[in-house]
C-alpha positions in Angstrom: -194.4 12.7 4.7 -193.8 13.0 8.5 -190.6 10.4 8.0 -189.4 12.9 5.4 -189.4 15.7 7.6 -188.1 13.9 10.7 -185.4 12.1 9.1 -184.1 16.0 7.7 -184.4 17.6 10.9 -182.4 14.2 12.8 -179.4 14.4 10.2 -179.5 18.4 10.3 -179.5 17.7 14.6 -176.5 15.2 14.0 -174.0 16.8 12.1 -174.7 20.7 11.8 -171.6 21.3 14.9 -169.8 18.8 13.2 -166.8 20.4 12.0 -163.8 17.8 11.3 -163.9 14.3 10.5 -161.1 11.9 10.0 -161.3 10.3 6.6 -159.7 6.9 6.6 -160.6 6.4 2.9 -160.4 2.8 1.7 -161.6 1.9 -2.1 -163.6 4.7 -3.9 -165.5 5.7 -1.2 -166.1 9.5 -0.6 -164.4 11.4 1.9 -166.5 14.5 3.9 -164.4 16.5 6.0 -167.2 18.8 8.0 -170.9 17.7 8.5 -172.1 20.2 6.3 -170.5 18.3 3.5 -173.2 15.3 5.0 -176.3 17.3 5.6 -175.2 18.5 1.6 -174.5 15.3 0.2 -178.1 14.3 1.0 -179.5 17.7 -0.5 -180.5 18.6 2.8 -180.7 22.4 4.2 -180.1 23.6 7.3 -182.4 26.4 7.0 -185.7 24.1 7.1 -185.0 22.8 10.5 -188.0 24.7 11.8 -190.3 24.6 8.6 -189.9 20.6 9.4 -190.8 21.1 12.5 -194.1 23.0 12.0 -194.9 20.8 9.4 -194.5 17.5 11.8 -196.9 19.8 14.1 -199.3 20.3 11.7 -199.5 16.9 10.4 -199.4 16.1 14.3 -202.3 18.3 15.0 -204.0 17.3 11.9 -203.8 13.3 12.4 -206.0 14.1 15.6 -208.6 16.0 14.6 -209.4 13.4 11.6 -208.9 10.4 14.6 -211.4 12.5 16.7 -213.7 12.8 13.4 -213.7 9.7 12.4 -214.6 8.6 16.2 -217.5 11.2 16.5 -218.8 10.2 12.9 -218.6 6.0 14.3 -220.3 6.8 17.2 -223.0 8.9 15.5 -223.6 6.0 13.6 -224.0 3.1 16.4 -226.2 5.6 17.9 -228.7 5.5 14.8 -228.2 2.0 14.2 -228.5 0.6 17.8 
């Protein structure tokens, strides 16, 4: 899904430089010292930063053309009926 692949590529955009963080640990929370420890917590990988982004193309790209179809198949049909 388009939120999927967008929500991947914003936590990849967010913390990939990130590369010390101050742990002020209170309870049993867990601690992550680098932002790779993040984008791997969430079994995300860096690496399909720009598969996501084809994909949100394609689905992009993809969206239209069934819009445009369905609007050319609507108006092919007012033009019968009216």
């Amino acid at each position: 899904s388009w939120l999927y692949y967008s929500n991947e590529m914003a936590l990849i955009n967010q913390w990939e430089d990130v590369t010390s963080l101050d742990c002020n640990q209170v309870g049993n929370g867990t601690c992550y010292h680098t932002g790779n420890d993040i984008i791997d917590y969430y079994g995300f990988k860096k690496a399909h930063y720009y598969r996501n982004l084809g994909l949100l193309f394609a689905l992009f790209i993809g969206f239209r053309l069934l819009g445009i179809g369905i609007l050319l198949l609507r108006a092919k049909f007012q033009r019968r009926s009216g």
